[in-house]
Every structure is written in structure tokens, then in C-alpha cells.
N, C-alpha and C positions, 0 to 999 in steps of 0.2 A: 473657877472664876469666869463670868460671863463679861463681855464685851460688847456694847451694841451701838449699834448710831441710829436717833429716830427724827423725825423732822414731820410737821401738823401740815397737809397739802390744802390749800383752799381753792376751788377753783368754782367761779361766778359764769353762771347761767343765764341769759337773756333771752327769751322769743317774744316779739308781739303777735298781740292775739286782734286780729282785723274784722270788722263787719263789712259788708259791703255787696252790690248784686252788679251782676253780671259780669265778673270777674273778667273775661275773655276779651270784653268789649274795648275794639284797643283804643276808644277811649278813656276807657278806666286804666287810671293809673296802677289803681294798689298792689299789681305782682310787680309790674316792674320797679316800685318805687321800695318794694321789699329788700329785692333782690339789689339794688342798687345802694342804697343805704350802709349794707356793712359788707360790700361787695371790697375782697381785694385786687380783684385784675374784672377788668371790663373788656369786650360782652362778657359775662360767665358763659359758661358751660351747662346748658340745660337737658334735662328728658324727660321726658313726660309718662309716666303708668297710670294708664283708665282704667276703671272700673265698668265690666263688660255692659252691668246694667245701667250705667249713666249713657255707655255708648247706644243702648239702644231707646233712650228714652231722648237722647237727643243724639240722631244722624250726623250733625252738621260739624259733632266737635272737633272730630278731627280739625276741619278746616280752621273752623275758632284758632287753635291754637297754634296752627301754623300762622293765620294772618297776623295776630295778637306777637309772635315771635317779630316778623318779619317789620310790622307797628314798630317796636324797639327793640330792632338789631343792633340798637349801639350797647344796649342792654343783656337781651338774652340773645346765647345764641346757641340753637336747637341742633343738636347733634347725632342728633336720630328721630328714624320713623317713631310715630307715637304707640307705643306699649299698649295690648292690652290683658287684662287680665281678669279670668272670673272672680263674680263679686262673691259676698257671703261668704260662712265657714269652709267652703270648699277651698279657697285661697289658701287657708289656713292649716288645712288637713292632708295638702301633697306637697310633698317637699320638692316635686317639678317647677313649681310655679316660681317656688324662691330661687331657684336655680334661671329659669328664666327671667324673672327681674335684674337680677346679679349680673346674667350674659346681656341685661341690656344696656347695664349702669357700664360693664367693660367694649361692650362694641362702641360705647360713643365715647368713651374715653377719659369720661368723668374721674375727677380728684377730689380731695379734700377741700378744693376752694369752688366745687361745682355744685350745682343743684339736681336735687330730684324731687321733682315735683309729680304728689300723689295726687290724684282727683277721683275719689269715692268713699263710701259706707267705711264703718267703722275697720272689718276685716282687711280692707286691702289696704288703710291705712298702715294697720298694724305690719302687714306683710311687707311692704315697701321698706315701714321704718325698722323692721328687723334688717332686711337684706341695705338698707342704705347702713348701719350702723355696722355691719360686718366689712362691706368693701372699702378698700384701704382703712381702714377702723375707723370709718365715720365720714360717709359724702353728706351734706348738708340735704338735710329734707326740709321740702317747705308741703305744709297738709293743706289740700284742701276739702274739707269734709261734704258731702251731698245728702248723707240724712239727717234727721233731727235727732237721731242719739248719738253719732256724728260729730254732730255740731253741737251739740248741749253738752257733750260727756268725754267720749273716748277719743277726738282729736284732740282734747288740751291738756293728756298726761303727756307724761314722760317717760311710758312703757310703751314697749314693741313687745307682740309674743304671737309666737304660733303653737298649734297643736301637735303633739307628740304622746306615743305610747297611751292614748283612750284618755286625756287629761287634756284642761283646756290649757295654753299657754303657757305650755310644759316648758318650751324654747323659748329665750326672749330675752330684750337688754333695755336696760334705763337711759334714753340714748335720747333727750329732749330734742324737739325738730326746730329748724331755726325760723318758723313763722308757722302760724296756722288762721288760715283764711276762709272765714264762715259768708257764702256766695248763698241767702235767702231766695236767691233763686231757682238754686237745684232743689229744693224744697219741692216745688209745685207740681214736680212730674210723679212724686212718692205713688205709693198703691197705697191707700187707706190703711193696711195692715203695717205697712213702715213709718207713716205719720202719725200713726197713734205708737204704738210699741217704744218710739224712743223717746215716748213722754213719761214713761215710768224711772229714769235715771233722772230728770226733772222732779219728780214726786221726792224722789232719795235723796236730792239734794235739801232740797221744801224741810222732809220730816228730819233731818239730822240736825239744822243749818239754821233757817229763817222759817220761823209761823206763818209768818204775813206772805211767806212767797206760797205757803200752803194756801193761803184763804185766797190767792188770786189763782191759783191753779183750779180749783175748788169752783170759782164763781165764774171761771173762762170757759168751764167745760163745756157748755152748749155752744159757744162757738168755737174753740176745738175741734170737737165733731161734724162741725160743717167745714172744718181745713178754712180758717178765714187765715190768713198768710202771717197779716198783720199782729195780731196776738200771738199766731205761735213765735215770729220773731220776739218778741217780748219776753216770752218765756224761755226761748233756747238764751237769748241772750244772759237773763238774770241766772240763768241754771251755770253758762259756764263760768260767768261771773262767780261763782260760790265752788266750783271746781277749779279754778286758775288759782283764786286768793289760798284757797286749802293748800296746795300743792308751791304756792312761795310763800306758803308766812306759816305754814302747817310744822313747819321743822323738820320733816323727815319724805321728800319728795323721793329716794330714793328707796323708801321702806323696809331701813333698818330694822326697825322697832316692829312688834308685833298687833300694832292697832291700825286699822286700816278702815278710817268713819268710811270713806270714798266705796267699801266695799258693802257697805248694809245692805244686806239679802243678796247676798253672792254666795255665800257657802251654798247653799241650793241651787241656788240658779245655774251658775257653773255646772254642777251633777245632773240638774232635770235636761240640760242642752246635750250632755252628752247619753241621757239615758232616751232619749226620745231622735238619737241621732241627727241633732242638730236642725228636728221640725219645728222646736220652738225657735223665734227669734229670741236673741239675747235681748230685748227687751219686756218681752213678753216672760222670758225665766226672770227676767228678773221683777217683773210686777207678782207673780206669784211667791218668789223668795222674800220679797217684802211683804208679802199676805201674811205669808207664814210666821216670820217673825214678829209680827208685830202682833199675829194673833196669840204666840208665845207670850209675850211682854203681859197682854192684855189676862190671859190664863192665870199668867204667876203673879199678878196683884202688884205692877209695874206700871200697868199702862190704862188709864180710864175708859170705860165700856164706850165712854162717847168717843174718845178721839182715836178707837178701835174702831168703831164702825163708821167713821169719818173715813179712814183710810181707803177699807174695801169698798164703800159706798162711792168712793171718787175712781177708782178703778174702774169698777162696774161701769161708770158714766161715760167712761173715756172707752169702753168696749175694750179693757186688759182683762184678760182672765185671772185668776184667782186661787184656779187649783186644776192640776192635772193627774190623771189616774198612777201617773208615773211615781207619786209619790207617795202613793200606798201599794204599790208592787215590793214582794219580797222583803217587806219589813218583820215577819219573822225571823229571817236570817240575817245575823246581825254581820256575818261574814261575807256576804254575799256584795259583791263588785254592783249590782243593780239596786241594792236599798241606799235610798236618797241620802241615809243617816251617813254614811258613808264619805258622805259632802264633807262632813266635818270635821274626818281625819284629814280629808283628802285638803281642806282649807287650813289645816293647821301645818299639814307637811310644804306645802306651798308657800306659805309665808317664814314656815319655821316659830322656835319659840313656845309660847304658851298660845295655847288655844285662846284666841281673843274673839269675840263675836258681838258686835254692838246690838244696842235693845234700846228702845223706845221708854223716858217717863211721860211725856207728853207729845204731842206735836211742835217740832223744832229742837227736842232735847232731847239729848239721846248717853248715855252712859255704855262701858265695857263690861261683859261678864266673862269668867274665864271658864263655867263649867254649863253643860246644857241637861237639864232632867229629861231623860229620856221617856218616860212617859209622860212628860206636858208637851215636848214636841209632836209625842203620836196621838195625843187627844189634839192639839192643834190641828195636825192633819184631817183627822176625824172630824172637825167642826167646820173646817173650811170644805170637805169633801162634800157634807151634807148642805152648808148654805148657798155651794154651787148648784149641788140636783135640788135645792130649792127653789135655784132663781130660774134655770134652765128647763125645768121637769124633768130632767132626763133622773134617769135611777142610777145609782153607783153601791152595786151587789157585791163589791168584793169585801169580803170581812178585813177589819184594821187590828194588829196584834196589839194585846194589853200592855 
């Protein structure tokens, strides 16, 4: 005879998701009106972690953030030097770094009614809101993202994760932050390579989500490419707009279930980053993981040749790449830790369950399949290898297995 006692837990999630520029400027309200808002003891308890490359694209932040504190000391009140921390997968790849955020959320004394406040690129967000979700199990993080995939994408989940054992985001917790504040100002110091790269999670959102957000991405590109400020705001905005609504009205923000739209062209992407040791941006893996899938879809009589070559044709424009040699290395061996295919255990074992992998019938529509042909994936590879050393001239000599 069994005996048990059960009881259904519900607990309700809120963060606002803020636009606004020049964050610092202590005339702008919106950090401290954050932080004041569902603040339970006043000034809180602040600290700040930069991101090394925000600090060198702007000198002066430190000060920023001390004047900005000092602006509204009834508000925050800054409990430490400002933090800093390398940007990029490197954050993510030494488990010092998390050790040094941790030692600075405990030297300044931070609680569960404290902030910590992240200011960078996707990676050190992740890292922060790993390490703020561990100390006391869960200091309040408010994000504020400084690229465009940043602020279109990976500050408005509800995942923290770091890299562990040659896998991306091996480490990590579902640990939603209690604001995230999109400052179109850190925009403008980007390198050309990081303002475009995180308009391919904009594209993902476009092909899963909304047509129409397609045909404006489509018809933006040339000014895009000249980084006009204005339109990209437009864009990051409507992008995370369709990632915020997915993840509260999506049913499974937590990623029970084995479908995961938010992740279209990640099962590669994931694997080209870590087979190319993290040279690609995760942007750029992932405008190729969407090549590729969607030239799959397009293969298997899924996806129409036009809004196939709409896809790669809008890539092309935007200067994302398309195909990398990395993912015709060692695809004879099906065992082998460096064939991309690999991606797709390795995305199954990660989310758990059934292999789910989303696929394209049109632009904006997007269905689950739970098995992949393995030779229409390597004739895909094969077709994007060639229409790249077409558009490029460069020659790609290495043979692709049947």
C-alpha cells in the first residue's frame, strides 16, 4: 500500500522589457525607476559586471555608473568597484570567471532583495545570470544587453548557461532576470561583424513567426548594411517582441516539452561554434544552421525553391555567411566528435525526449519533424558548399560522403 501527499506549485513570473538610450545618463530615469518599482527596502544593493569590450568601446563607463548611482542614491546604492569581465565565449569557457563574478556579488554583500546588474553581449549576460542565479539561489539580475543579438534575442529568455565538457551551455538554469533594458545606444560602437551577425536571430524569428517581419528585413537590407541606427532599432525591437510574446504565452518557457521554435538552426550552430573553436560568432552559426535547414526543407519538397532562395539571398545581403568548411569535415565518420551531424544527437541529448527539429513550409511557417534523412542533410551541405564557392570563387576541393 502506497501513501502520498501531492500539491500543483504555481508560481508567477514578471520582468519588464524596456527600450530606451543612454541608459547611464542620470537623467534618465529607467534603471532606477526599475529598480524602485518592486524594490523591497530602499536604496537597494547594487553591482555592476561589464563587459571588457563595452569597457573599451566606451572609457568613460566606469564613471557613468558611478555618477548615475550617486544621481539616485536614495535608490541604488553601489556596493562595489565595477566588475569587469571578458566578453565573448571566453566568459563562458573558464569556470574562473564565474568564480570571479560570484566573489563579487559576495564582497559587496548582495541578497536576494539586491541587484546585479549585467552590461554586455550575449555571453556575459548568460554568465552573470548563471552566477546571480546560484548565489543565495537567486540575486535579482537586471540585463542590459549592448549588441543586436543581445537585444533582439538572448537577453529576453529565461536561460542562463555556460560551457562545459566541449558542449555549449552544458551548465545553466532557468532563472528569468528581473528587468532587461535594451540601451540603442550601445549599438553604435558595434564592429560591422557584430551588427550584422546578430540580425540572423531577427531572420529566425521573421521565418518561424511573422512574413511581413520577413519582407521588412528583406527590404531594410541596404540600409542595414550601412548600420543606419534607426531601422536597426525597428528591427531589434519587433525581433524581441516575437521572443518575449513566444516565451509568455508560448506554454513552456521553462522547456519541458521537446520543441523548441526559438531554437531553428541551432542544432548546428551550437556544433559549427564549438568545431571552429568558437571563430564563428554565434550569430553567424547560426545564419548558416538556418542555411542549412532550410535548404533541407527546400530538398525534401517542404519548402518552395522561391522562398529558399529568398532566405540565402537575404543572408548574402546582410554579409552572413552561408556555409563553412567545418561542416563537410569528417562526415564520413559517423562516430567521429567533429562531424556536424553530430549536432543532432548532441541537440537531442540536450533538450531530452524525442528528436524535434523545426523545418520551414513557407516563410513565417514553420512545422516539427522528429527524424532527419541523412543523406538530404549531406546533399544540403553539398549545395550550399557549392553556391558559396560560387558566389565567392573560392574552390571547396574536399569531397562530401554519399
Amino acid at each position: 500500500m502506497t501513501d502520498f501527499l501531492q500539491h500543483d506549485l504555481s508560481v508567477a513570473f514578471q520582468y519588464p522589457l524596456r527600450f530606451t538610450a543612454r541608459v547611464l545618463d542620470p537623467a534618465n530615469p529607467c534603471l532606477r525607476d526599475v529598480v524602485a518599482s518592486r524594490a523591497d527596502y530602499l536604496p537597494a544593493k547594487v553591482a555592476f559586471i561589464v563587459d571588457h569590450g563595452v569597457l573599451q568601446a566606451r572609457p568613460n563607463l566606469f564613471q557613468d555608473i558611478q555618477a548615475y548611482c550617486r544621481q539616485h542614491e536614495d535608490v541604488l546604492r553601489l556596493m562595489a568597484p565595477v566588475a569587469e569581465v571578458p566578453g565573448g565565449e571566453r566568459v563562458k569557457n573558464e569556470w574562473r570567471y564565474i568564480l570571479d563574478i560570484l566573489r563579487t556579488m559576495h564582497d559587496a554583500a548582495l541578497c536576494r532583495h539586491s541587484y546585479a546588474i549585467a552590461i554586455g553581449g550575449g555571453a556575459v549576460l548568460d554568465a552573470v545570470g548563471f552566477a546571480a542565479a546560484m548565489a543565495h539561489r537567486g540575486i535579482r539580475l537586471i540585463r542590459v544587453p549592448t549588441t543586436v543579438l543581445a537585444q533582439d534575442d538572448s537577453a529576453i529568455g529565461v536561460k542562463n548557461g555556460i560551457n562545459a565538457f566541449g558542449k555549449k551551455n552544458y551548465l545553466g538554469t532557468f532563472a528569468p532576470p528581473w528587468a532587461v533594458i535594451n540601451d540603442a545606444h550601445f549599438l553604435e560602437t558595434l564592429s560591422d561583424r557584430d551588427w550584422r551577425s546578430g540580425l540572423s536571430e531577427a531572420i529566425k524569428a521573421a521565418l518561424i513567426r511573422d512574413a511581413a517581419f520577413f519582407d521588412a528585413i528583406e527590404a531594410q537590407a541596404p540600409r542595414l548594411v550601412a548600420r543606419d541606427l534607426g531601422v536597426m532599432g525597428q528591427i531589434v525591437r519587433r525581433s524581441a517582441e516575437i521572443h518575449y510574446a513566444h516565451i509568455a504565452t508560448g506554454g513552456d518557457p521553462f522547456e519541458q516539452g521537446s520543441s523548441r521554435p526559438l531554437d531553428y538552426g541551432h542544432w548546428a550552430a551550437h556544433k559549427l561554434e564549438q568545431l571552429t573553436d568558437y571563430q564563428l560568432r554565434h550569430g553567424e552559426a547560426v545564419a548558416i544552421g538556418i542555411a542549412l535547414d532550410t535548404t533541407y526543407a527546400y530538398l525534401s519538397g517542404f519548402l518552395p525553391e522561391r522562398d529558399w532562395r529568398r532566405v540565402l539571398d537575404l543572408f548574402v545581403a546582410l554579409g552572413l555567411p552561408i556555409y563553412s568548411p567545418k561542416l563537410t569535415s569528417h562526415l564520413d565518420r559517423d562516430d567521429d566528435a567533429r562531424n556536424v551531424l553530430r549536432g543532432l544527437v548532441e541537440f537531442q541529448e540536450h533538450l531530452g525526449g524525442t528528436l524535434t527539429i523545426m523545418l520551414l513550409s513557407a516563410i513565417g511557417q514553420a512545422f516539427d519533424v522528429h527524424e532527419i534523412q541523412r543523406d538530404v542533410m549531406i546533399r544540403s551541405i553539398e549545395l550550399l558548399r557549392n553556391l558559396d564557392a560560387a558566389r565567392s570563387g573560392a574552390r571547396h576541393d574536399d569531397p562530401v560522403p554519399a
